[in-house]
C-alpha positions in Angstrom: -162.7 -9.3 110.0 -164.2 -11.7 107.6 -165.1 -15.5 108.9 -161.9 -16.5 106.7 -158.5 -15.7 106.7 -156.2 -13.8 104.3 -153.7 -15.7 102.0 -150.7 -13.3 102.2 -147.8 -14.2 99.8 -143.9 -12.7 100.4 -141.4 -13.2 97.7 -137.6 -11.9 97.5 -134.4 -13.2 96.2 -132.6 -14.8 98.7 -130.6 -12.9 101.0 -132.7 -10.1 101.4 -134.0 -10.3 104.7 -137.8 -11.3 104.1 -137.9 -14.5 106.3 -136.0 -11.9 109.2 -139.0 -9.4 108.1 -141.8 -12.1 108.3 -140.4 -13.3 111.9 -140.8 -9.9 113.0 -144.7 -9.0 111.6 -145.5 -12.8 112.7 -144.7 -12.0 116.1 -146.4 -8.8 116.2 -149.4 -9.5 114.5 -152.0 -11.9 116.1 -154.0 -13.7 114.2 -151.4 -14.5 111.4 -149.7 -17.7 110.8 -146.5 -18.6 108.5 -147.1 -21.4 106.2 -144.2 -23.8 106.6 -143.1 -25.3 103.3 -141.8 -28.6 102.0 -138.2 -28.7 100.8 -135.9 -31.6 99.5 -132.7 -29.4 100.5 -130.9 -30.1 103.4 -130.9 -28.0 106.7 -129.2 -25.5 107.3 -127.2 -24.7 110.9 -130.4 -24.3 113.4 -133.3 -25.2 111.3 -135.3 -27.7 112.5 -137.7 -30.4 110.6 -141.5 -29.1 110.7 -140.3 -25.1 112.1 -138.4 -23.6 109.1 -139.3 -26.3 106.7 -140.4 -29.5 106.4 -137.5 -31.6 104.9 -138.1 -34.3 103.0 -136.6 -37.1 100.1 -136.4 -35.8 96.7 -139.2 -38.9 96.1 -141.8 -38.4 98.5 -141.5 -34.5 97.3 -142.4 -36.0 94.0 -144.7 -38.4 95.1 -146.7 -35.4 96.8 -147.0 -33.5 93.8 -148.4 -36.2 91.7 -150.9 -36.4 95.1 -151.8 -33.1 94.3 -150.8 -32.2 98.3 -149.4 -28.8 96.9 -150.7 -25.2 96.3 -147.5 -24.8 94.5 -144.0 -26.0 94.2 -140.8 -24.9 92.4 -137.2 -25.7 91.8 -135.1 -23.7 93.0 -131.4 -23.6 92.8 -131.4 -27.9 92.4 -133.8 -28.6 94.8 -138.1 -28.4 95.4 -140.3 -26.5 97.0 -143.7 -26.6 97.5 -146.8 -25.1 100.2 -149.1 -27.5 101.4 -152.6 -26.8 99.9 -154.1 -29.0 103.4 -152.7 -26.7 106.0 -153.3 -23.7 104.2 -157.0 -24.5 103.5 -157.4 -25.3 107.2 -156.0 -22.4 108.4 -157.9 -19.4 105.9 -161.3 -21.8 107.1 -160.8 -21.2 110.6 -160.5 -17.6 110.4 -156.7 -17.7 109.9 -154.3 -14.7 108.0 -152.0 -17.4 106.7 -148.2 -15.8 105.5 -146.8 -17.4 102.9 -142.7 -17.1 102.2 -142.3 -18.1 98.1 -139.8 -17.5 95.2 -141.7 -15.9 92.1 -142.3 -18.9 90.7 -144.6 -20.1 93.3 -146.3 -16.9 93.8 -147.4 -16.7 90.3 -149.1 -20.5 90.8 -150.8 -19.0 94.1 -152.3 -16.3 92.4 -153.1 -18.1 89.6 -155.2 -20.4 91.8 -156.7 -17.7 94.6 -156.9 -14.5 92.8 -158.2 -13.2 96.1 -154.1 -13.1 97.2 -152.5 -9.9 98.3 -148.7 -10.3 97.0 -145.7 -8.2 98.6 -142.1 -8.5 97.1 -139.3 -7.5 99.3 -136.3 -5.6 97.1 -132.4 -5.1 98.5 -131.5 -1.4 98.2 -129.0 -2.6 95.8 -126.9 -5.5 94.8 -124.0 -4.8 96.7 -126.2 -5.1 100.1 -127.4 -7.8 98.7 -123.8 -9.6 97.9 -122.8 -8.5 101.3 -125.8 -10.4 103.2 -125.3 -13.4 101.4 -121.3 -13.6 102.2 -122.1 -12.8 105.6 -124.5 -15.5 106.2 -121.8 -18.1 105.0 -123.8 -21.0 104.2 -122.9 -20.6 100.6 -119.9 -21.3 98.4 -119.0 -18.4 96.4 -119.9 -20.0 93.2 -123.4 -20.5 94.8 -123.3 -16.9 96.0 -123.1 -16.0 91.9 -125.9 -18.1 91.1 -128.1 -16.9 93.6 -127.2 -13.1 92.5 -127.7 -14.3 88.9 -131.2 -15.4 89.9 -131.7 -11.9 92.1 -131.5 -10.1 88.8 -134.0 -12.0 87.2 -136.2 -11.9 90.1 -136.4 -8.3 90.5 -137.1 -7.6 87.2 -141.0 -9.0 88.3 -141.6 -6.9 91.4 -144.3 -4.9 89.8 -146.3 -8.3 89.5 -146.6 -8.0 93.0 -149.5 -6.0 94.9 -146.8 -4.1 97.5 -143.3 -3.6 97.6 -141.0 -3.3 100.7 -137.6 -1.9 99.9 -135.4 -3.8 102.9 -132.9 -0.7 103.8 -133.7 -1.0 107.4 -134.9 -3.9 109.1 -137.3 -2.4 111.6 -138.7 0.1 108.9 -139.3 -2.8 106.7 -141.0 -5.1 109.4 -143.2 -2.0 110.0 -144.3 -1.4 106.5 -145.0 -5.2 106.3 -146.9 -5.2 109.6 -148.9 -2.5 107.7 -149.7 -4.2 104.4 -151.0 -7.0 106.7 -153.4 -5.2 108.7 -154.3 -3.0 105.6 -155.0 -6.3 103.3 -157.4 -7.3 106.6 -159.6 -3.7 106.0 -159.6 -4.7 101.9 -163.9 -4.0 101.2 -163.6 -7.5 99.8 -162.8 -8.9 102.9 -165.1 -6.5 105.4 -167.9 -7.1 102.8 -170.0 -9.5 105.0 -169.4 -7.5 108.3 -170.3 -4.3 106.4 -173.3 -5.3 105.2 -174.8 -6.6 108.7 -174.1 -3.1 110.2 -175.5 -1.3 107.0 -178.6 -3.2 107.7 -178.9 -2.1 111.0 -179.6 1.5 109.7 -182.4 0.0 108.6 -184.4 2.1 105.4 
């Protein structure tokens, strides 16, 4: 592997299963860390401050991006999100894959900043999956159920800005393919270059 890590960006509409996916690759892969965001929503049931986010006022959100303490950040259904640039620097220097879990808006900052990014976009089989998910999870009022399918259909029409795509049928399928494009972004010649050329140097001639 290369002395510094990979920046690895997810994006999907919500409801369709990526942070489940990225769960699953994070605990199988070693070596690759999830980038915890900022957010000024509130919690949901079972997320905790500095694990699934890092919640925080709608001003000190602000006050951070004037700070220039993001790598991006978005609004999103009424409320911000952003990555911070710190942790993420810190991480890719110490040798670090970091995963990044981002709406389209955000990944289009990232890899307008790092070009070196490898992208993946997670699609629902089909909308009705994807209605059914988001009733299930019942966090949502049905009139923000419709907003967030209204923004699914705008979202999926960007999927072939991405580098990979993972269609979420099946859950374990999915994680597996995404386990894949991880280790496969880690073999990229851009990233073996340095380690390639010490070994083709020991052939000598």
């Amino acid at each position: 592997m290369s002395n510094k890590g990979n920046l690895i960006v997810i994006s999907a509409p919500s409801g369709s299963g990526k942070t489940s996916l990225a769960l699953r690759v994070l605990q199988r892969v070693p070596g690759l860390e999830f980038s915890v965001s900022h957010t000024t929503r509130q919690p949901r049931p079972g997320e905790r401050h500095g694990v699934e986010y890092y919640f925080v006022p709608v001003g000190q959100f602000e006050e951070m991006i004037e700070a220039g303490e993001f790598l991006e950040h978005a609004r999103v259904h009424g409320n911000y999100y952003g990555t911070g640039v710190r942790f993420v620097q810190e991480r890719l220097e110490a040798g670090v894959d970091v995963l990044l879990d981002i709406d389209v808006q955000g990944a289009r900052q990232v890899k307008a900043a790092r070009p070196d990014v490898a992208s993946v976009f997670i699609l629902p089989p089909s909308t009705e999956v994807l209605e059914e998910r988001l009733r299930q999870r019942a966090q949502d009022s049905s009139e923000a159920i419709d907003r967030r399918l209204e923004v699914a259909r705008q979202e999926i029409r960007s999927f072939e800005e991405y580098d990979f795509l993972v269609v979420n049928d099946d859950l374990e399928t999915s994680a597996r393919e995404l386990q894949s494009i991880v280790l496969a972004v880690r073999c990229r010649t851009a990233v073996q270059r340095d380690r390639a050329a010490g070994i083709v140097a020991r052939f000598g001639g």
